[in-house]
Each structure stands twice: as structure tokens, then as C-alpha cells.
C-alpha positions in Angstrom: 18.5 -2.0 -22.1 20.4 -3.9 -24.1 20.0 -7.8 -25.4 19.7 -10.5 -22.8 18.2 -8.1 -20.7 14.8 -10.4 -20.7 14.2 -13.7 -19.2 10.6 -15.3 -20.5 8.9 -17.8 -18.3 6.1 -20.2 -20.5 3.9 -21.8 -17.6 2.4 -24.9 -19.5 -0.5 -27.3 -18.8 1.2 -29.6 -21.5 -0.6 -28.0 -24.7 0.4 -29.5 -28.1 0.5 -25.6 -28.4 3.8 -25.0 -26.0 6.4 -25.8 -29.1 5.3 -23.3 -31.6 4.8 -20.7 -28.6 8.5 -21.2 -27.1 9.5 -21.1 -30.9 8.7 -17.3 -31.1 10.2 -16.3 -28.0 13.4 -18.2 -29.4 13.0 -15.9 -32.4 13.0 -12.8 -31.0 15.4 -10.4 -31.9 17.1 -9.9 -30.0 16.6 -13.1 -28.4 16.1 -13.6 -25.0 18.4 -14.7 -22.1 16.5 -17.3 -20.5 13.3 -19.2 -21.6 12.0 -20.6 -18.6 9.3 -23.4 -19.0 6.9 -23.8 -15.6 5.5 -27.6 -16.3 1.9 -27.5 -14.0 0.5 -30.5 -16.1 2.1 -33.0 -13.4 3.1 -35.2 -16.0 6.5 -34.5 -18.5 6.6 -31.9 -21.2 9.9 -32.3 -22.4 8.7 -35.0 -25.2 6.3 -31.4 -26.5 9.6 -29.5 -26.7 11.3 -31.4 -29.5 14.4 -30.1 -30.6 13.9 -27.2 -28.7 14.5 -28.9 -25.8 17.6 -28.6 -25.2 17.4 -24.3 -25.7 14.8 -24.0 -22.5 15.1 -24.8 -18.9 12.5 -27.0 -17.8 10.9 -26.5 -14.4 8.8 -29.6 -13.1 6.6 -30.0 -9.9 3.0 -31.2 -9.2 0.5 -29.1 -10.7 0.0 -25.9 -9.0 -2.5 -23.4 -10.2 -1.1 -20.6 -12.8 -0.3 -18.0 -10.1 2.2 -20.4 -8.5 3.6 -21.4 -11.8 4.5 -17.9 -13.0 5.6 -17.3 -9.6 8.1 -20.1 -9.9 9.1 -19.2 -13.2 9.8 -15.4 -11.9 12.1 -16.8 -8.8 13.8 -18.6 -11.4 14.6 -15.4 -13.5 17.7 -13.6 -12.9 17.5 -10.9 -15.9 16.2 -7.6 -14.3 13.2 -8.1 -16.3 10.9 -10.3 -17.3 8.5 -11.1 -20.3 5.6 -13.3 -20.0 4.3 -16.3 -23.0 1.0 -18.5 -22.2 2.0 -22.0 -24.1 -1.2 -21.5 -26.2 -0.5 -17.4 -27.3 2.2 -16.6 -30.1 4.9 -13.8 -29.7 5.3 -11.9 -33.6 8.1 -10.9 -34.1 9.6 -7.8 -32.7 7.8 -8.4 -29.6 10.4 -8.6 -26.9 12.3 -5.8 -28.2 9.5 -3.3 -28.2 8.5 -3.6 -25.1 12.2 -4.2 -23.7 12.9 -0.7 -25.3 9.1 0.6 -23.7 11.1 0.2 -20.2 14.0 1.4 -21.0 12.8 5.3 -22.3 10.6 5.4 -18.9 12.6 4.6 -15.3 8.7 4.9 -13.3 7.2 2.1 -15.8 7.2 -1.0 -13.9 5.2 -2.7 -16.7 5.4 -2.7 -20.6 2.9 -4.2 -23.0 1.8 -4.3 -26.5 -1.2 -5.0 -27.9 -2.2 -8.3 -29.5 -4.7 -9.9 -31.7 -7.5 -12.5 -31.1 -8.8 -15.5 -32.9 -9.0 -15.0 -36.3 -7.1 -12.4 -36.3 -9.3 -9.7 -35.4 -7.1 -6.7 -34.1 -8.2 -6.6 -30.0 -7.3 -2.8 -29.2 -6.7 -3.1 -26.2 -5.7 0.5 -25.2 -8.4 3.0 -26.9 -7.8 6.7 -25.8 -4.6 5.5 -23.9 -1.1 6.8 -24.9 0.4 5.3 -27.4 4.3 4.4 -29.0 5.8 3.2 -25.3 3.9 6.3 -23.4 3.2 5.8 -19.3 -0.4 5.3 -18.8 -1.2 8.8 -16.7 -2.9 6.8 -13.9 -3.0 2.7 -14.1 -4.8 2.2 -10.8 -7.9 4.2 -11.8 -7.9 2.7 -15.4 -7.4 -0.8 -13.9 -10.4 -0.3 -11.7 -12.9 1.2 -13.7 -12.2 -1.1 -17.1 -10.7 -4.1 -15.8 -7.3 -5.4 -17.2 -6.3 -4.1 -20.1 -2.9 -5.9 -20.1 -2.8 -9.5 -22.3 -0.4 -11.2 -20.1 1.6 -12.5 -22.8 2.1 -9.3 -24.4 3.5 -8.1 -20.7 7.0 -7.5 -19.5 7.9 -6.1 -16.0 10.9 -5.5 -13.9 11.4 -8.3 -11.8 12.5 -6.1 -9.1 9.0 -4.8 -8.5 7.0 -7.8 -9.8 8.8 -9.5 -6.3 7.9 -6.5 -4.4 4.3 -6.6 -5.3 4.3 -10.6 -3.9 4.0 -11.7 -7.6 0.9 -13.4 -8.7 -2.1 -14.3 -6.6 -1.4 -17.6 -6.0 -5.3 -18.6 -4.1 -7.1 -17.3 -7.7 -8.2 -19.7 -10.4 -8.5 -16.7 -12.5 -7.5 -12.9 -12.3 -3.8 -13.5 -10.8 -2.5 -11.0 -13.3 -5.3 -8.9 -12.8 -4.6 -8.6 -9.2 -0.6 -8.5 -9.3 -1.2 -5.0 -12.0 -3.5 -3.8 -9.7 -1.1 -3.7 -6.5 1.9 -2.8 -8.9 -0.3 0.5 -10.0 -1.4 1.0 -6.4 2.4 1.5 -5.3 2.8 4.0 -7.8 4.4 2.0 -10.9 3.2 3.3 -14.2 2.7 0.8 -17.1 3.9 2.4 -21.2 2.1 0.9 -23.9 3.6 -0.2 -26.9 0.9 1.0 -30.0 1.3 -2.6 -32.1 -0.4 -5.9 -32.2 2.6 -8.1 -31.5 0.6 -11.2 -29.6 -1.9 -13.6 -31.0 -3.8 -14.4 -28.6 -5.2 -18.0 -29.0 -7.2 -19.4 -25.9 -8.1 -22.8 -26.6 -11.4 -25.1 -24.8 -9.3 -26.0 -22.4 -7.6 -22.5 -21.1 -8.7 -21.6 -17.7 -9.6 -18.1 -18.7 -12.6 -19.9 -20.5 -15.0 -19.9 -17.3 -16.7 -16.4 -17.7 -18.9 -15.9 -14.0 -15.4 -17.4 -12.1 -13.1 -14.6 -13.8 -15.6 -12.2 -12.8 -15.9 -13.2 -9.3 -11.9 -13.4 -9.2 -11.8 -9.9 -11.0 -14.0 -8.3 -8.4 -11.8 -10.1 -5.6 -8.9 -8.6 -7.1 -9.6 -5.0 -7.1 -11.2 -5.5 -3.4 -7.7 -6.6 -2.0 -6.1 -3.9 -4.0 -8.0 -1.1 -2.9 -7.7 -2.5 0.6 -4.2 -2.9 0.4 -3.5 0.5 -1.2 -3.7 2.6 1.7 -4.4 6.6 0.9 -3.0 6.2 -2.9 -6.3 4.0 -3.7 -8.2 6.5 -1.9 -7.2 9.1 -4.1 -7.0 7.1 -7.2 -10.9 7.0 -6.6 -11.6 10.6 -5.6 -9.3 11.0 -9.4 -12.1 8.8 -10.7 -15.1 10.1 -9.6 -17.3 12.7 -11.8 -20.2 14.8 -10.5 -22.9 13.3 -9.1 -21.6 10.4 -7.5 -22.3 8.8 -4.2 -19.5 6.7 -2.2 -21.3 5.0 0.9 -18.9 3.8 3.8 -20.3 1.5 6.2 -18.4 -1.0 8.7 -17.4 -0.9 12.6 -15.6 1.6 14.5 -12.2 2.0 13.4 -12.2 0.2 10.0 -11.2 3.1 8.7 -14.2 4.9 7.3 -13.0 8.7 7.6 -9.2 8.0 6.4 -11.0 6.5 3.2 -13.3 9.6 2.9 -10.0 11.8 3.5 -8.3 10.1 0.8 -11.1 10.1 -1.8 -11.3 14.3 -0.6 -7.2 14.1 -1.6 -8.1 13.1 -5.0 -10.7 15.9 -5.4 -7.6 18.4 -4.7 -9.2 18.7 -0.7 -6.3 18.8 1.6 -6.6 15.3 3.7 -6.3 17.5 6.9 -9.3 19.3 6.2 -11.3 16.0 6.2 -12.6 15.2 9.4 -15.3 12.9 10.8 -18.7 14.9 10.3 -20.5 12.6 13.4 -21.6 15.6 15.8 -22.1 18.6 12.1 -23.6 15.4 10.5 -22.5 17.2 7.3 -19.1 18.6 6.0 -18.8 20.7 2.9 -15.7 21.0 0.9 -14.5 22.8 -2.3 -12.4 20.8 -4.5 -11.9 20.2 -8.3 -15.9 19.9 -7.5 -17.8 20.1 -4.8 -16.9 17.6 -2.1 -20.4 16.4 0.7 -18.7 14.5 4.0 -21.8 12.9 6.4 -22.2 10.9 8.8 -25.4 9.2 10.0 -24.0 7.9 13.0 -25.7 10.2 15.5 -29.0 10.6 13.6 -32.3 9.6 15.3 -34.2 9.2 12.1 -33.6 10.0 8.2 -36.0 13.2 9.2 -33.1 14.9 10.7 -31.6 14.9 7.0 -34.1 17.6 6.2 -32.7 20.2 7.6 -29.6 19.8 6.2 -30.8 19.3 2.9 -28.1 16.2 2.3 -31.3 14.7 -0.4 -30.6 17.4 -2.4 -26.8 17.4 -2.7 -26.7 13.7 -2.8 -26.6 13.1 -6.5 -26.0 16.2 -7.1 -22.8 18.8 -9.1 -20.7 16.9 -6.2 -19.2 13.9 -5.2 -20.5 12.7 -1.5 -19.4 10.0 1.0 -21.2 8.7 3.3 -20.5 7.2 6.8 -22.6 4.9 8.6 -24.6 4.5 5.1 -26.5 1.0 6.3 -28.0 2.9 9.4 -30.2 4.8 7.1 -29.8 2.8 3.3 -33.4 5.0 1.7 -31.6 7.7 2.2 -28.7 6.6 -0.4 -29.4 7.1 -4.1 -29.6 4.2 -6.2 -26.5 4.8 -8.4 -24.0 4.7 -4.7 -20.8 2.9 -4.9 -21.4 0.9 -1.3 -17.9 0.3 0.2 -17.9 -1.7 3.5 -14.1 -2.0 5.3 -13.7 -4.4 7.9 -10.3 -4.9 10.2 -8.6 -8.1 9.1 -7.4 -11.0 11.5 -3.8 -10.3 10.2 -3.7 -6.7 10.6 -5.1 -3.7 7.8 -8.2 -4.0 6.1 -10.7 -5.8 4.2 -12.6 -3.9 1.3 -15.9 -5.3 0.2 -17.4 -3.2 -3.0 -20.7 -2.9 -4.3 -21.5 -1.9 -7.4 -24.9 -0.4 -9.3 -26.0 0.4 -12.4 -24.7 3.4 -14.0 -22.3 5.8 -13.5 -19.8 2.9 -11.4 -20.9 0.0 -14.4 -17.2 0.7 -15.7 -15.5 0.8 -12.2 -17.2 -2.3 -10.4 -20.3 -4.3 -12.6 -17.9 -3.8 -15.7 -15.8 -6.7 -13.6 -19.1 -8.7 -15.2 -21.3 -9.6 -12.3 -25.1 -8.7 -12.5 -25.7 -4.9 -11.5 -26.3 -4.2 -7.3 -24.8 -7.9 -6.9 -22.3 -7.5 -3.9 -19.9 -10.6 -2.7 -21.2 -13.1 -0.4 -20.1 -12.9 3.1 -17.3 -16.3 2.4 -16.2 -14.5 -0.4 -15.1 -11.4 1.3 -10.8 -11.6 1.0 -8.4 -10.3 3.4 -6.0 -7.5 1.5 -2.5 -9.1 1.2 
């Protein structure tokens, strides 16, 4: 892809900041077709923009939330892609280019991003053990999940095309809207390539919303719950490919929310053939022979946790496998400690609504690395509908 072939779009709160950002997307080289500037302070910005003003286009409206803004500033766009600029960060030079070129070497990368530097000019690393130069990540829904986002926003550019498919940024999250619009472009299948160089400074300020700590958590966790619900049999796998021996998935939630199809689809990513995976309520225990050893229950039909005896599930749980669990909450002592509790509901609009769980240990990276307190689930008015 050649020049031009990047609009950027600078959503702004009306930071003293906003000229000296817009000044190095400016300098770019090569420069950029459009720079699109998303005013959400509900006041004017032009007065911040100097003489730059008249080499941006200026969107105003009352103040909306940053998912909204970006989301304005990506129906704006008309390049097929598009490169993102917080108006307190600072684009080094190079920056477009690299990851413009990231896209263009890989057709299946839907995202491109570089790495950047923090405060003070500490080198952030954003990427360690991921492929590097403009490489696809292998699997971006998995690492999205288990480490949280590794994707600076301002050192992002996507195709437009698939950022609109995805429904663009969360628009109903304070925090975490990138975070959730990476995790439903990796759950349709996009890959994201790299680009090995710090070409961002990342500057968040005391008044940058990502500042609140336990509210980007809580947005993080909501994020990959609405993902995962929304991804349909790809999540499913994209968990199985995550799992290691020895851990414990337990499904609870009415008939029909789709217990088995998620136990299928986690057996998919252990390399068990989805047809094979069946509900285990009347042989109360399936075994299967994956990549590892894949343990299928179901507790629905049990009279007490005494039947599990005899089919010596306490000994496999934990064990060289992975198990999953259905109708976990009818008998909860029987489920290790270190489980992954997943509880799907049916939504009012249609699909499914994911709740996760998470404990200490081997899941810390995949659900308490989000950064709330090991074992602490969502409350029930937290619980979000996939979209």
C-alpha cells in the first residue's frame, strides 16, 4: 500500500497536548491522507490547533465517551485503513509507514501495531516471545484472553473494512473499548502483525481516562465475556488451544444455553472431532484422546457427589487432562479449586451471555490477569449481553 493509503482519527478531550500529537501524524512520511480530529470536550478545540488548523478536519458534537468518538472518527475515514493517535501520545517518526507496510506484506492481518515507549522513556515491550518485524501473531484471540491487550491503541492501524464489521468500538465502556473491538476482530479470525520498534510515546496524563485502575479491570473482564460469548465455536477452540494439563473448565447455566456446544468446541481445540463430543448426562463421564487427554461430565443426573466414586472423575480432575464439566454448581466440592467457572445464559436479543470466573493459578493470565482479586466473579448487574 502505497501513500495516502491511511486516514488518522485524534479523539480529543481538549488537551493542551492535541497540537504536538497531530504534529507528528502531520510528519509522517509518508504523510497521511486525512487527519481526522473527534472533539468530545463539548466545548471548541480549534483555538488548540494553531496553525495546524487549517491541515485537519475538525469533528464537533457534545461529548460522547471515547468509544463513540473513535467511532465517529472511523465513519468519517474513507482510506481503506486507518491509524489511531490519543491527543496526549506522540507518533516518532516512521510510524505510519511501518505499520502501513505491516498490512500490506500480510492480506489476513486485520490489525498492525508497533510497540511504543512509556513515561520517561522506558522501552514498554509490549510483545515478549511474540513474532517480530511485521509477523502475524499465530493466534490473537488466545493471547488477547489470557494477557490482556497488548495493542497501545495509538501505535494501532486496522483496515477499516473489518474495524466496521467488528461494530467498531464499544461504545457503553468507560474503559476497554479497544480492548473489546481486538478481541471480536481476533475472534472472526483476523490476525494482528507486529511491527518490532518503539515508534509511540505513550504519555497518559492525570486526567486520561485510562487512569482509573479497578474500572479498566472490570471493563477488561466485560470485554472478553462478550467476546467469548459472541465468538461462537472459534472462541471455543481458541480456549481448548489455550488450555494445558491439568485444567478444569466448569459449565453451569439452564437448559439450552449452550453448555455441550462449548464443551464441543473447547474438545475442537484439543484436536477432538466436535462430532465426537456429546452430552455425557445418562455415562455421566466421556473420555477423549486429544493433543491430551480430554474428561466430558455431566452432573446432571447425579443423586449425590458419591456416585463420582465409581467413576473415579476426583482423580482425573486436575489431572494429565483438560476436563469440562456440566451442571458444575449442582455439586461445586466436587470442582478443584484452580476451575475456570463459565456460566452461559440465553440473551433477551438472541445468542448468549458468558459470565467467567476466574482463580488463582493456572487461569491468573487468562481471567484474574484482567486485574480483579483472584475467585472474584461479576456481580449479577454486571453480567453483559454479547453484541
Amino acid at each position: 500500500m502505497g501513500p495516502g493509503a491511511a486516514d488518522v482519527v485524534v479523539p480529543t478531550l481538549g488537551r493542551p497536548s492535541l497540537a504536538e500529537a497531530v504534529e507528528s501524524a502531520l510528519r509522517q512520511d509518508p504523510p497521511p491522507a486525512r487527519v481526522i480530529v473527534v472533539d468530545d470536550s463539548g466545548g471548541d478545540v480549534g483555538h488548540l490547533l494553531g496553525a495546524r488548523a487549517g491541515a485537519v478536519e475538525v469533528l464537533r458534537g457534545p461529548r460522547r465517551g471515547p468509544g463513540p468518538a473513535r467511532n465517529a472518527g472511523l465513519a468519517a475515514a474513507t482510506s481503506p485503513l486507518v491509524a489511531f493517535l490519543d491527543d496526549d501520545d506522540l507518533w516518532l517518526p516512521g510510524r505510519l509507514g511501518a505499520t502501513v507496510r505491516a498490512l500490506g506484506a500480510d492480506p489476513g492481518a486485520v490489525l498492525a501495531a508497533c510497540d511504543a515507549f512509556a513515561p520517561g522513556g522506558r522501552y514498554l515491550d509490549r510483545f515478549p516471545g511474540l513474532p517480530r518485524g511485521g509477523a502475524a501473531v499465530a493466534d490473537p484471540f488466545v493471547l488477547l484472553v489470557q494477557g490482556g491487550s497488548f495493542l497501545c491503541t495509538s501505535a494501532v492501524t486496522g483496515r477499516r473494512a473489518a474495524l466496521m464489521a467488528a461494530g467498531g468500538f464499544a461504545e457503553d465502556l468507560p474503559q476497554a473499548e479497544d480492548y473489546a473491538l481486538w478481541l471480536r476482530m481476533a475472534a472472526a479470525g483476523g490476525g494482528v502483525a507486529l511491527v518490532d520498534e518503539p515508534l509511540v510515546r505513550y504519555r497518559p496524563g492525570p486526567t486520561s481516562v485510562s487512569r482509573d485502575g479497578t474500572e479498566a479491570a472490570i471493563c477488561a473482564r466485560v470485554a472478553v465475556e462478550r467476546a467469548f460469548a459472541g465468538s461462537g465455536r472459534r472462541g471455543e477452540a481458541a480456549l481448548g488451544r489455550a488450555v494445558g494439563p491439568g485444567a478444569v473448565v466448569a459449565l453451569t447455566g439452564p437448559l439450552g444455553a449452550g453448555k455441550t456446544t462449548l464443551a464441543q468446541g473447547l474438545g475442537a481445540g484439543l484436536g477432538v472431532r466436535a462430532s465426537r463430543v456429546r452430552s455425557p448426562t445418562f455415562s455421566v463421564l466421556d473420555e477423549h484422546q486429544g493433543r491430551i487427554p480430554f474428561h466430558h461430565a455431566d452432573f446432571y443426573r447425579l443423586g449425590d457427589g458419591a456416585e463420582l466414586e465409581g467413576i473415579g472423575l476426583s482423580e482425573l480432575l486436575g489431572g494429565e487432562g483438560v476436563a469440562a464439566v456440566e451442571w458444575a454448581d449442582l455439586f461445586p466440592e466436587e470442582i478443584p479449586e484452580g476451575a475456570l467457572w463459565v456460566h452461559l445464559d440465553h440473551a433477551a436479543a438472541g445468542g448468549r451471555v458468558a459470565t467467567l470466573r476466574g482463580p488463582e493459578g493456572a487461569w491468573a493470565g487468562a481471567v484474574d490477569g484482567l486485574g480483579l482479586p483472584p475467585g472474584e466473579p461479576l456481580g449479577s448487574g454486571q453480567a453483559r449481553e454479547a453484541h
